[in-house]
C-alpha positions, 0 to 999 in steps of 0.5 A: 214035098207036096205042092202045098207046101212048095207053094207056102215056101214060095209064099214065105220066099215073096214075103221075105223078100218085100220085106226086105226090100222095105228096109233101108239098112241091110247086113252082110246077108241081106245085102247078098240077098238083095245083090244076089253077089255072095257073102264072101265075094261082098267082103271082098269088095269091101275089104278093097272098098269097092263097095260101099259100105258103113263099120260104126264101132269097127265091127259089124258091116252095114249097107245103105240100100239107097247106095247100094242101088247107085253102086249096082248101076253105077257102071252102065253099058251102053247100047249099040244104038246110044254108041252110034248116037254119039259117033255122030253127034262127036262128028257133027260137033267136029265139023266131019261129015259121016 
C-alpha cells in the first residue's frame, strides 16, 4: 500500500471517528469503538450490569454517551500527592499532629 492511500485510510479513520463522537446514542459496536473495550467484553458487562445500558423492546442493546462518559470515569485513582492531602487534613480535623 503506497502512502497515499495510507494517508486517505488515516483520513477516513478521523473522519469515522468525529463522526462518532458527534452522536449521542451508540450500539454495541460504536460503544466498543468509542471505549476501545471489546464486544464480547461490553456483553459481559452488560450481562452482570456493570454497564450501563438501554434494551427498548428486549432486543437490541443501546448506550448513552453522556452515561457512558460518567461510567468511564466513574472509579478515579487518586494521585500520591491528593492521598497525602487528605492524610493531613483527616489528622488535622482529629486533633493529631503530623
Amino acid at each position: 500500500m503506497d502512502n497515499n492511500n495510507l494517508n486517505i485510510e488515516q483520513r477516513l479513520d478521523r473522519i469515522e471517528e468525529l463522526l462518532l463522537s458527534q452522536k449521542t446514542v451508540f450500539n454495541i459496536n460504536e460503544v466498543a469503538q468509542y471505549t476501545g473495550l471489546s464486544i464480547d467484553y461490553i456483553y459481559k458487562l452488560t450481562h452482570k450490569q456493570k454497564i450501563p445500558f438501554s434494551k427498548p423492546g428486549g432486543k437490541l442493546l443501546y448506550f448513552d454517551r453522556t452515561e457512558i462518559d460518567r461510567w468511564l470515569i466513574s472509579n478515579p485513582s487518586k494521585t500520591v500527592d491528593q492521598m497525602q492531602s487528605i492524610s493531613a487534613n483527616h489528622l488535622v480535623h482529629n486533633g493529631k499532629h503530623l
